[in-house]
C-alpha positions as CSV (number, residue, x, y, z in Angstrom):
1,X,111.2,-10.5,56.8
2,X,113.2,-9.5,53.7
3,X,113.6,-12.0,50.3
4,X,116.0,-11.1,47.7
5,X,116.3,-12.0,44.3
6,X,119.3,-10.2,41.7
7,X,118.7,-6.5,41.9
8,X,115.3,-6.3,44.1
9,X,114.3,-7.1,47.8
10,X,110.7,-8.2,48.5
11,X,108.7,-8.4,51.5
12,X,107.9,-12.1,52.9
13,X,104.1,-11.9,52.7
14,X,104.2,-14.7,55.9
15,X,105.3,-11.8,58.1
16,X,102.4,-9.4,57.4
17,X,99.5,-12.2,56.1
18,X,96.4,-12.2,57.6
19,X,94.3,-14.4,55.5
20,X,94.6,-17.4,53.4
21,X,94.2,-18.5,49.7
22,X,92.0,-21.3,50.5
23,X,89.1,-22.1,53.1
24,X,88.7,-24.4,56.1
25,X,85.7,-25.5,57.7
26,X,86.2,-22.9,60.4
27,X,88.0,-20.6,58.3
28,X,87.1,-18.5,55.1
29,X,90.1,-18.3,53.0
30,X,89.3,-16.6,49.4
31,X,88.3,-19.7,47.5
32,X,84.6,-18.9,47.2
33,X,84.1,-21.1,44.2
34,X,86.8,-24.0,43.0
35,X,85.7,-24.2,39.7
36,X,85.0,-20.9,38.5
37,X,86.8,-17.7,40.9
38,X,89.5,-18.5,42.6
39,X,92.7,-17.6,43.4
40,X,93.8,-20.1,44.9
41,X,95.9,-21.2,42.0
42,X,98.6,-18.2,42.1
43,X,101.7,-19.6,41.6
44,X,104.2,-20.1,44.6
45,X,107.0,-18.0,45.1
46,X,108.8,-16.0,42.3
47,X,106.6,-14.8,39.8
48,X,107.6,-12.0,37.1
49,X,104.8,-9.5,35.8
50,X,106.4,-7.0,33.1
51,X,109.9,-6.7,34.3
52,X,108.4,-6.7,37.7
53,X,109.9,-10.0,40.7
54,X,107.3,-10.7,43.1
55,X,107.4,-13.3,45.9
56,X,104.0,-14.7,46.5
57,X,103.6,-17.3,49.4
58,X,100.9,-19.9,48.3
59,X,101.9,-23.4,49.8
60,X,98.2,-24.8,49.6
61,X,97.9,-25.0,53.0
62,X,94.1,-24.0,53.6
63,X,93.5,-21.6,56.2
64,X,97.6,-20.8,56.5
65,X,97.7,-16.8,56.3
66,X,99.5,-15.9,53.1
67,X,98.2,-12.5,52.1
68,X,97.4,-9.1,53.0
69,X,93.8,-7.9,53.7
70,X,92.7,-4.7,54.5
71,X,89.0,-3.6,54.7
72,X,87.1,-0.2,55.2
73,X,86.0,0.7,58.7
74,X,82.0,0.6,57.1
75,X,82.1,-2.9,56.4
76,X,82.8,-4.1,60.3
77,X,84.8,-6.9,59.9
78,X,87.1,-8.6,62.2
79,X,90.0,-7.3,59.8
80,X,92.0,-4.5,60.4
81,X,91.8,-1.1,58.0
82,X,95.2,-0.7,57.9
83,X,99.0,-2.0,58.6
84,X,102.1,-0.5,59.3
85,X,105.9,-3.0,58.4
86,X,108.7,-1.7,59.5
87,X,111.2,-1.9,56.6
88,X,114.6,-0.6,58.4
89,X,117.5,-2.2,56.7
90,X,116.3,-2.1,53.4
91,X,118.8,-0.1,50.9
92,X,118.5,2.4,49.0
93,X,116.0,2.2,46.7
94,X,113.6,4.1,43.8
95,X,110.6,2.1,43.4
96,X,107.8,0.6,45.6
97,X,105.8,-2.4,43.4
98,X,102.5,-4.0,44.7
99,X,100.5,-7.1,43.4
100,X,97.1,-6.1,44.4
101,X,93.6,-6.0,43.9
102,X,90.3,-4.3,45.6
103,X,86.7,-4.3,46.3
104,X,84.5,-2.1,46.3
105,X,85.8,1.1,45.4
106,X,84.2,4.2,44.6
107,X,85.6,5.0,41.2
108,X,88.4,7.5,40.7
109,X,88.5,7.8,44.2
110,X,90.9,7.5,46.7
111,X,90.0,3.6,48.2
112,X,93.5,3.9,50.3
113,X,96.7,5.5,50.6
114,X,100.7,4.2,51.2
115,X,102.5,6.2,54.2
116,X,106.2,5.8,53.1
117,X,108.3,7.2,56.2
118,X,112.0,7.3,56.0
119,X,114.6,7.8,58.8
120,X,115.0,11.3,58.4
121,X,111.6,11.9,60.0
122,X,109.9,12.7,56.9
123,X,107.2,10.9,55.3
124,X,105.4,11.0,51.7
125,X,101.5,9.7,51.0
126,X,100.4,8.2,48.1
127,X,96.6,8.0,47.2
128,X,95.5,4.1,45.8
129,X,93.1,6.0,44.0
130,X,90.4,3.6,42.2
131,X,90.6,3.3,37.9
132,X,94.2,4.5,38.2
133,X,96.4,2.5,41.0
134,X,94.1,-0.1,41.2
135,X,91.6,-1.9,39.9
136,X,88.6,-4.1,41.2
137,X,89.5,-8.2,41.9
138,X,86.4,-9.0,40.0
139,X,85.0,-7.7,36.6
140,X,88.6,-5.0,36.3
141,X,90.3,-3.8,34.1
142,X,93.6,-2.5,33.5
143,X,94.7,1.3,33.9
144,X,97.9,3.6,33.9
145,X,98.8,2.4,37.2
146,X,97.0,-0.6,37.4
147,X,98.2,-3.9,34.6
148,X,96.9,-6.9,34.7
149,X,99.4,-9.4,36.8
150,X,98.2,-12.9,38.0
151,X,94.8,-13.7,35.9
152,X,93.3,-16.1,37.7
153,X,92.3,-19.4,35.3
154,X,89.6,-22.0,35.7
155,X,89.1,-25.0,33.2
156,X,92.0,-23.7,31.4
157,X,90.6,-20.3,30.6
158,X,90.9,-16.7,32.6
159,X,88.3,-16.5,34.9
160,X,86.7,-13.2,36.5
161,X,89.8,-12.9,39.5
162,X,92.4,-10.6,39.1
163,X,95.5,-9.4,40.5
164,X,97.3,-6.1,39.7
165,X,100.6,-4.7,39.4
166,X,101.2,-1.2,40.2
167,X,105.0,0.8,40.7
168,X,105.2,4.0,43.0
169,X,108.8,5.7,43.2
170,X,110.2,6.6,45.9
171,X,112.9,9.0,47.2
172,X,116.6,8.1,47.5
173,X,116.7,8.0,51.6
174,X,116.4,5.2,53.7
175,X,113.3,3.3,54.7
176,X,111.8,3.0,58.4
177,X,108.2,2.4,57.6
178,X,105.5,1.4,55.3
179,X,101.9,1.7,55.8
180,X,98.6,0.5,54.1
181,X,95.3,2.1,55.5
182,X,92.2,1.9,53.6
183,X,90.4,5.3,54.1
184,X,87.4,4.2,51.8
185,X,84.9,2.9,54.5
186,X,83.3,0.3,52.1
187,X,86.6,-0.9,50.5
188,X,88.5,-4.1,50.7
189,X,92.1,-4.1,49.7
190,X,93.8,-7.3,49.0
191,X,97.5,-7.3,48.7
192,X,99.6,-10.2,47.8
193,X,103.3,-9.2,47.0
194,X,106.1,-6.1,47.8
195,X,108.5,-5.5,45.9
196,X,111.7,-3.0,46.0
197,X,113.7,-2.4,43.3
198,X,117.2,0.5,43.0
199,X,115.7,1.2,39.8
200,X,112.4,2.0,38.2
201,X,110.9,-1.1,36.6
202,X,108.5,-1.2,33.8
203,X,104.3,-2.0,34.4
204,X,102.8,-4.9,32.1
205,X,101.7,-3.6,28.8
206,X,98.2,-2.5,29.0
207,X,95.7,-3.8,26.7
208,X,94.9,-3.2,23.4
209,X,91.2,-4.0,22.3
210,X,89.9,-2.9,18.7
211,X,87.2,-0.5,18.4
212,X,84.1,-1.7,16.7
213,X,83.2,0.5,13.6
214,X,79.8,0.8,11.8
215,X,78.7,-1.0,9.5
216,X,78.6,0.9,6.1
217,X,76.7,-0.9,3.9
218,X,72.9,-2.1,5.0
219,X,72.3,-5.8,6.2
220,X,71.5,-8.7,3.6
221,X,68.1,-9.7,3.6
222,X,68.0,-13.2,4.9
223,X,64.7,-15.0,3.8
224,X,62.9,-17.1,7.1
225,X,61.3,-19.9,6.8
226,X,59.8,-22.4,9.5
227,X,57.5,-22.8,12.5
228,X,56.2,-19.7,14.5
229,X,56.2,-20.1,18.6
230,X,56.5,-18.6,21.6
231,X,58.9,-18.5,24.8
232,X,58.6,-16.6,28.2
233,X,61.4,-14.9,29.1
234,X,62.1,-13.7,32.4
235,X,65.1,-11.6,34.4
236,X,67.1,-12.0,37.2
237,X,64.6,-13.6,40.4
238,X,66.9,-13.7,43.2
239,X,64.8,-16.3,44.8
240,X,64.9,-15.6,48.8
241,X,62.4,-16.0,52.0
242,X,62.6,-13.5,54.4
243,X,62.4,-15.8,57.4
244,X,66.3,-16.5,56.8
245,X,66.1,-20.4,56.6
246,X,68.6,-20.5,53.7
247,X,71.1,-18.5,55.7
248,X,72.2,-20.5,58.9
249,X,75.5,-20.5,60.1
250,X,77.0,-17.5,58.2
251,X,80.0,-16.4,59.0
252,X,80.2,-12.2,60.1
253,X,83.7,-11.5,58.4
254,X,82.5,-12.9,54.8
255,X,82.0,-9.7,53.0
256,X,80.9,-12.4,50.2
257,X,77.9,-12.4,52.3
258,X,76.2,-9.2,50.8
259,X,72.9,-9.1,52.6
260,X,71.0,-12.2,52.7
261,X,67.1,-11.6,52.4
262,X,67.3,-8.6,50.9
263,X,65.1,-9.4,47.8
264,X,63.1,-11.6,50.3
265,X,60.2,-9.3,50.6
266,X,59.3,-9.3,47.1
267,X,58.8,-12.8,47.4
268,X,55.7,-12.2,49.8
269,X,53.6,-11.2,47.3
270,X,54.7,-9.7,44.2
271,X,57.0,-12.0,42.5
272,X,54.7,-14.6,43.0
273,X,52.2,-12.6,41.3
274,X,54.9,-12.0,38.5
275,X,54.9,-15.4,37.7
276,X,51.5,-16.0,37.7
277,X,51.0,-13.2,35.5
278,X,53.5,-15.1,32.9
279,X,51.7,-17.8,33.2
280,X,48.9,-16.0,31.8
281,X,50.7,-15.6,27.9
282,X,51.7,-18.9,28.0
283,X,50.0,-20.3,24.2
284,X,50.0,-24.0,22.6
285,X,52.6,-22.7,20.9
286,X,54.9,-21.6,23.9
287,X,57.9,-23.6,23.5
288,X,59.4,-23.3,27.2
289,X,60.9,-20.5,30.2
290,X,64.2,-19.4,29.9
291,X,65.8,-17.3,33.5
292,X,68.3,-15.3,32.8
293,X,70.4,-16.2,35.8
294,X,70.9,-15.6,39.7
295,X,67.8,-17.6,40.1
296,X,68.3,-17.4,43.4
297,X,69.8,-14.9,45.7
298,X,72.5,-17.5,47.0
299,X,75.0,-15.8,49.7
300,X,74.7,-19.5,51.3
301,X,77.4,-20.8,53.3
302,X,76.0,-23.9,54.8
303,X,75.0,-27.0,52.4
304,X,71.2,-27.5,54.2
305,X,70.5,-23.7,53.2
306,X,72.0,-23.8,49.5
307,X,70.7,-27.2,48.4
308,X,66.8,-26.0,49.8
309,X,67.4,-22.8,48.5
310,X,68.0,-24.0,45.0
311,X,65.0,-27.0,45.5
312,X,62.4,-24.7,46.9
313,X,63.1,-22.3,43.9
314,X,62.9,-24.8,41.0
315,X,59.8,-26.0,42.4
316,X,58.2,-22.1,42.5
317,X,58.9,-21.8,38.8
318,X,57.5,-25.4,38.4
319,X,54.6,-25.0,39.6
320,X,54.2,-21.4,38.1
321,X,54.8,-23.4,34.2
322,X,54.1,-27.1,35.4
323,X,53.8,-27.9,31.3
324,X,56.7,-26.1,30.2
325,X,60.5,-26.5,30.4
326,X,61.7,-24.1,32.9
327,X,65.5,-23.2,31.9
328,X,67.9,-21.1,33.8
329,X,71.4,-19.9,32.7
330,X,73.6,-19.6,35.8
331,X,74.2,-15.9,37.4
332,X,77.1,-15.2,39.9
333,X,74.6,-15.3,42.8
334,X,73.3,-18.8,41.8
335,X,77.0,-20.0,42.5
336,X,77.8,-17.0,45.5
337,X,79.8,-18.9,48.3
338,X,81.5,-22.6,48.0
339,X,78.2,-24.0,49.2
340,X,75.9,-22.8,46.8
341,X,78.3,-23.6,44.2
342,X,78.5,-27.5,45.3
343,X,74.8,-26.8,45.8
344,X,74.4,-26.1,42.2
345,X,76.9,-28.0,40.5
346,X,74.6,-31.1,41.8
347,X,71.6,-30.1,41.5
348,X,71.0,-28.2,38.1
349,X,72.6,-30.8,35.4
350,X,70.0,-33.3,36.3
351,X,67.4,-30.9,36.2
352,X,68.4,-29.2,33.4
353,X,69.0,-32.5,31.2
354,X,65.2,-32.8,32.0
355,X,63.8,-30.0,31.0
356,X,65.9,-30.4,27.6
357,X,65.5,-33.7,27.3
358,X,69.3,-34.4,26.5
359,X,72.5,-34.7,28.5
360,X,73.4,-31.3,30.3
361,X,76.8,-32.0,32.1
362,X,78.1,-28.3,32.8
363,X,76.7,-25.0,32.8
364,X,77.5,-24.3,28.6
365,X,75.2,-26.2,26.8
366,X,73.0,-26.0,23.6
367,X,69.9,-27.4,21.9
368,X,67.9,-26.8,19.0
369,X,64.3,-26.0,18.6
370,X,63.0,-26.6,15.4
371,X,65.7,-24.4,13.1
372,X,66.5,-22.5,16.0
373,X,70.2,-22.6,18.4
374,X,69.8,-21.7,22.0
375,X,73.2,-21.7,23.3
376,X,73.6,-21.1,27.3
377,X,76.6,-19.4,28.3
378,X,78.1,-19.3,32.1
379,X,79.2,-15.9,32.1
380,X,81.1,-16.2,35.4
381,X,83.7,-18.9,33.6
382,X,82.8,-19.3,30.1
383,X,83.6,-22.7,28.1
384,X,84.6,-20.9,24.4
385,X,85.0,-24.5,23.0
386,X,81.1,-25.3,23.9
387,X,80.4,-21.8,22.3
388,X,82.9,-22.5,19.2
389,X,80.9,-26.5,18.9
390,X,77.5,-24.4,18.8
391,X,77.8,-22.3,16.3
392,X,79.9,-24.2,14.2
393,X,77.7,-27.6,14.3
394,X,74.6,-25.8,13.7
395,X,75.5,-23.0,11.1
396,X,72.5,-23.5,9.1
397,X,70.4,-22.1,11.8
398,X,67.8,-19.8,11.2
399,X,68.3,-17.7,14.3
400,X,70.4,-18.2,17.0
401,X,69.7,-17.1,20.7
402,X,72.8,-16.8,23.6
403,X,71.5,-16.5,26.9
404,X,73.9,-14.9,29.1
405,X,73.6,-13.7,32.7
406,X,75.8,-11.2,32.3
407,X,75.8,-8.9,28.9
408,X,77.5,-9.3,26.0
409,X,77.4,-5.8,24.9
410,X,78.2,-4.1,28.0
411,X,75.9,-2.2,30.2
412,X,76.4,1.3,31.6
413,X,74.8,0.2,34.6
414,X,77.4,-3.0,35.6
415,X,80.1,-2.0,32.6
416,X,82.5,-4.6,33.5
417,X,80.3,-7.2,35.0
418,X,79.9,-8.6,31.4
419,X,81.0,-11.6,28.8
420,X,84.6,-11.8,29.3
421,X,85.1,-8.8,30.3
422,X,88.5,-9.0,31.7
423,X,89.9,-10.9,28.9
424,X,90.2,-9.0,25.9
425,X,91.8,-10.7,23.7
426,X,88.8,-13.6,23.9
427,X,86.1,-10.8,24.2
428,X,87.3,-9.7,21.1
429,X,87.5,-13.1,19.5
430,X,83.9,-14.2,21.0
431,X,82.1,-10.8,20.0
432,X,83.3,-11.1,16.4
433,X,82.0,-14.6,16.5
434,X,78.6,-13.1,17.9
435,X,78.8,-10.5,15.0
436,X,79.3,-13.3,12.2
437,X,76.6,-15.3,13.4
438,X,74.2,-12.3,13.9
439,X,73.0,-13.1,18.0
440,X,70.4,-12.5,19.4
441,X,71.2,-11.7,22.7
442,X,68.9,-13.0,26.5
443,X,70.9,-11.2,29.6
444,X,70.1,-9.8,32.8
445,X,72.5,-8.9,35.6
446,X,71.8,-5.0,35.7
447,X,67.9,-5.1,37.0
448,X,67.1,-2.7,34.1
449,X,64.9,-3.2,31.0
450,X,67.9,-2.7,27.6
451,X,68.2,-3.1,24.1
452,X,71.8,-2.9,22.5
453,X,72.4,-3.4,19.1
454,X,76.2,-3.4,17.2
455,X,76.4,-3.7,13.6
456,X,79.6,-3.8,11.9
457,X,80.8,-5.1,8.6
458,X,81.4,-8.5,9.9
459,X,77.5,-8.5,10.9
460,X,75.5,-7.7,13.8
461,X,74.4,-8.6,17.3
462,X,71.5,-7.9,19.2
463,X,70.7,-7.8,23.0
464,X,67.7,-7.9,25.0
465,X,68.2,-6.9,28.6
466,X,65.6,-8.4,31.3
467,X,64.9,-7.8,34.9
468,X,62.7,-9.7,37.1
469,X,63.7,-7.8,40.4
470,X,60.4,-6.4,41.2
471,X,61.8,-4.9,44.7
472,X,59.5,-1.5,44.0
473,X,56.0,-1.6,43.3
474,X,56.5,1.3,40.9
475,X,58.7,-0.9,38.9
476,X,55.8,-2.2,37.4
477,X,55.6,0.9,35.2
478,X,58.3,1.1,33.1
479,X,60.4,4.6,33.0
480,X,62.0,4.9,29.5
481,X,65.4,7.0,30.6
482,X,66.9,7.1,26.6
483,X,66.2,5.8,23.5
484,X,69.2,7.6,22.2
485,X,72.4,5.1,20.6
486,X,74.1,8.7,21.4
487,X,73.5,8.4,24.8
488,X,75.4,5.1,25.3
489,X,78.2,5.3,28.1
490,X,77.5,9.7,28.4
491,X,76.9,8.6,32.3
492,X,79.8,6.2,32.7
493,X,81.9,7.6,35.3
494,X,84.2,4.9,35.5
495,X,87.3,4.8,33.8
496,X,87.3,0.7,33.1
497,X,83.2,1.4,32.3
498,X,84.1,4.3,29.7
499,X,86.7,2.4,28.1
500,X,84.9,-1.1,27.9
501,X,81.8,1.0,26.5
502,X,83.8,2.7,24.1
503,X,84.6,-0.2,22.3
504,X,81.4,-1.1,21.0
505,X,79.8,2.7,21.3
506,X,80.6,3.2,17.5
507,X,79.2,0.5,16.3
508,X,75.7,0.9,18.2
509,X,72.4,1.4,16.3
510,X,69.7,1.2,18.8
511,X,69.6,1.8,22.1
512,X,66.8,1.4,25.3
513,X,67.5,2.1,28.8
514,X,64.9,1.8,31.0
515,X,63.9,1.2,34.5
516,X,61.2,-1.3,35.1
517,X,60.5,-5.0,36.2
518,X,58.4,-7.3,34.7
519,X,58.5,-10.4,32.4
520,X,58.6,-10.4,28.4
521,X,56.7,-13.0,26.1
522,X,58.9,-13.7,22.9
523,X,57.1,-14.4,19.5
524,X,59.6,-15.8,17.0
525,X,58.2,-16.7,13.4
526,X,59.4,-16.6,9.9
527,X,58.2,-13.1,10.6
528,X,60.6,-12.4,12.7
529,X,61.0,-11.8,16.1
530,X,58.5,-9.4,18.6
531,X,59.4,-9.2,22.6
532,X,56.6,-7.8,24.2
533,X,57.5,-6.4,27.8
534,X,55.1,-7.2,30.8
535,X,55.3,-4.8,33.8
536,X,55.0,-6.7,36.7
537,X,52.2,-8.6,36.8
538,X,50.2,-7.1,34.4
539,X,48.6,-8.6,31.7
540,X,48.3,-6.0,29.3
541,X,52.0,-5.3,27.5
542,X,53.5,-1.8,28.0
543,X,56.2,-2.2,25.6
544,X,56.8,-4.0,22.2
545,X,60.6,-4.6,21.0
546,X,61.3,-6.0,17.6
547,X,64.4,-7.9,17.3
548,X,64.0,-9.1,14.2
């Protein structure tokens, strides 16, 4: 039950586990996706976080239970909400140390609690509140009580999975028991390590990320020359049919699984109509279709239902632009669950090499149309070299487009769900890249219409938010909620959200938030460059956004 190391005692996690780090065929582990989120890959045994000992259990043997997990009473899983160890025979000691993560959580709210009970009869409870003790597995950041432990890598670079370290004291009296109850009924707790120590030990140091600053000085003029053309540019699809084909065989206790079909109905008649709309602006001069990402809705878990979700959707958007190249940026739903990742790791780099017309081997690639760079980013893992080679190969280009799934500048709406948004130290590296090679910016992700715009003395970045989620019929009308740069992060409750925001609120110029779902047609010229917005399937534009 008990592993000691030189001046701490940790729990074995074999004698409380419940789950494993990686999946059979019969059971889910917490693999999701081998390539890009996994933590499968935490090391084995002792590992050190600040001046923190923990003793992880990851042998590699799939479906072998080596961790913790706790989930809300709301979600109905066949997992219990909470877990009581009995720690008698432990010595005195002052500090309580967890390597942790959630899921979620309502932020700065209590997503749990730990019962310490000692065997005196008395007992102390300590809230696991959300933003402060803990922080979410994907997309998190660090807090006061909350550093950044394991970061989980993929291709060599930190991916979106996180683990956290958090220390709670304790009295000086012996131990009898320690609980873990989740008492938010929609959260998941995931808990990997327990530590003990006689003294109090010291957290991970927290991140430090520069604040942008405004630019002082106004932009260069930068004289255009070249062709004038056109691209259609449409948001997140989440490509579904309500008769639940693509979802056979799902397994009940995979909270992965959000709700399959739930964007199906919008595929009866209005996103059809969205694209046939589109269709309508397409010009000679239209160049091709770029999707912002999830494409599809995914939440697959059986091959049949992945690999005909992805087919059945490319051939909707090819038979909506049957002339044009049709060319998608992966989203986290196009990859959700290990089958639609397969699913889409064979399917899309054929197609996509056709619609470019040149090798497309992974899911960063670039190309250039006419003086123009259109670099595609996978947000969920990003390859910086590919992004690096892009910019660096083609630095005589006269604009250059990243198409991102998930922001670059954050969004209030889905703060952390951005660029790199866990890694700091490359968020910083990639956005001052950005900056230098003044961006323009194609996202999606938040199912909001946006513009963000940072300008700072190393240059300026703009981004253009889409949504294609035409789930409401009033969607089709636009609501403008700000056109304030003041108002930036004012609603951000979160305290990863407000922090993340607050990096690049100084620097922002302009700013749209609004609620709407349509499509946008993209004029780019020596002009410059006009989006005009599209409410659902009208044909008439409701909005006009110059971004350059």
């Amino acid at each position: 039950m008990f592993i000691r190391s030189p001046g701490v005692i940790a729990l074995n996690p074999v004698c409380f586990a419940n789950r494993s780090y990686q999946d059979t065929p019969s059971r889910r582990g917490w693999i999701e996706d081998p390539e890009f989120n996994s933590l499968h890959k935490i090391p084995d045994g002792w590992q050190k976080y600040g001046e923190i000992p923990f003793f992880v259990c990851n042998k590699g043997e799939a479906g072998k239970p080596a961790f913790l997990y706790l989930t809300g009473t709301g979600r109905k899983m066949n997992f219990p909400s909470e877990l009581t160890i009995d720690v008698q025979g432990i010595p005195l000691m002052r500090q309580l140390s967890l390597l942790h993560s959630s899921a979620w959580c309502s932020v700065r709210k209590a997503m749990g609690r730990i019962i310490i009970r000692y065997m005196d009869g008395t007992e102390e409870c300590r809230d696991m509140i959300f933003g402060r003790d803990i922080s979410d597995w994907y997309g998190g950041r660090d807090a006061e009580n909350a550093r950044f432990g394991y970061m989980a890598e993929a291709k060599g670079q930190v991916s979106s999975l996180n683990h956290f370290v958090s220390a709670f004291s304790l009295e000086t009296k012996d131990l009898r028991e320690i609980a873990f109850q989740v008492t938010d009924d929609q959260a998941m707790w995931m808990i990997s390590a327990v530590t003990f120590s006689p003294v109090q030990l010291t957290l991970p140091p927290q991140q430090k990320i520069p604040l942008l600053a405004l630019r002082c000085s106004p932009l260069p003029a930068a004289p255009k020359q070249g062709p004038q053309y056109r691209i259609i540019l449409l948001g997140d699809l989440h490509f579904d049919d309500s008769s639940g084909i693509y979802h056979q065989d799902q397994d009940p206790n995979d909270f992965r699984k959000t709700k399959p079909g739930r964007f199906a109905a919008m595929w009866d008649k209005r996103n059809p109509a969205l694209l046939q709309a589109a269709a309508k602006q397409v010009t000679p001069e239209t160049a091709f279709v770029i999707q912002t990402g999830d494409l599809v809705n995914g939440d697959c878990f059986h091959p049949d239902g992945a690999s005909r979700m992805l087919r059945d959707a490319l051939r909707e958007m090819k038979a909506a632009f049957p002339a044009l190249p049709f060319l998608p940026v992966v989203g986290n739903h196009d990859i959700h669950g290990m089958e639609m990742a397969e699913a889409y790791a064979e399917t899309m780099p054929p197609f996509l090499s056709s619609q470019c017309r040149q090798p497309v081997s992974g899911s960063d690639f670039y190309f250039q149309q006419g003086p123009d760079l259109f670099l595609f980013v996978n947000f969920n893992n990003p390859d910086c070299a590919v992004i690096q080679e892009a910019f660096t190969k083609h630095a005589d280009a006269r604009y250059r487009f990243v198409i991102s799934h998930g922001p670059v500048i954050p969004s209030e709406s889905y703060s952390t769900w951005m660029l790199l948004g866990t890694n700091g130290r490359m968020r910083a590296e990639m956005r001052e890249l950005f900056l230098q090679n003044d961006v323009i910016v194609f996202s999606g992700h938040t199912h909001t219409l946006e513009l963000e715009e940072c300008v700072t003395d190393s240059g300026r970045m703009t981004q253009l938010i889409a949504s294609s989620v035409w789930d409401d019929a009033s969607l089709a009308i636009p609501e403008i909620l700000t056109e304030n740069p003041e108002d930036y992060g004012k609603k951000q409750q979160s305290y990863d959200g407000f922090q993340l925001l607050r990096e690049y609120s100084s620097a922002l110029t302009r700013y749209l938030l609004a609620h709407g779902a349509g499509f946008l047609a993209i004029d780019i010229g020596p002009s410059g460059i006009v989006a005009h917005f599209f409410g659902g399937a009208s044909e008439t534009p409701s909005a006009e956004i110059r971004l350059r």
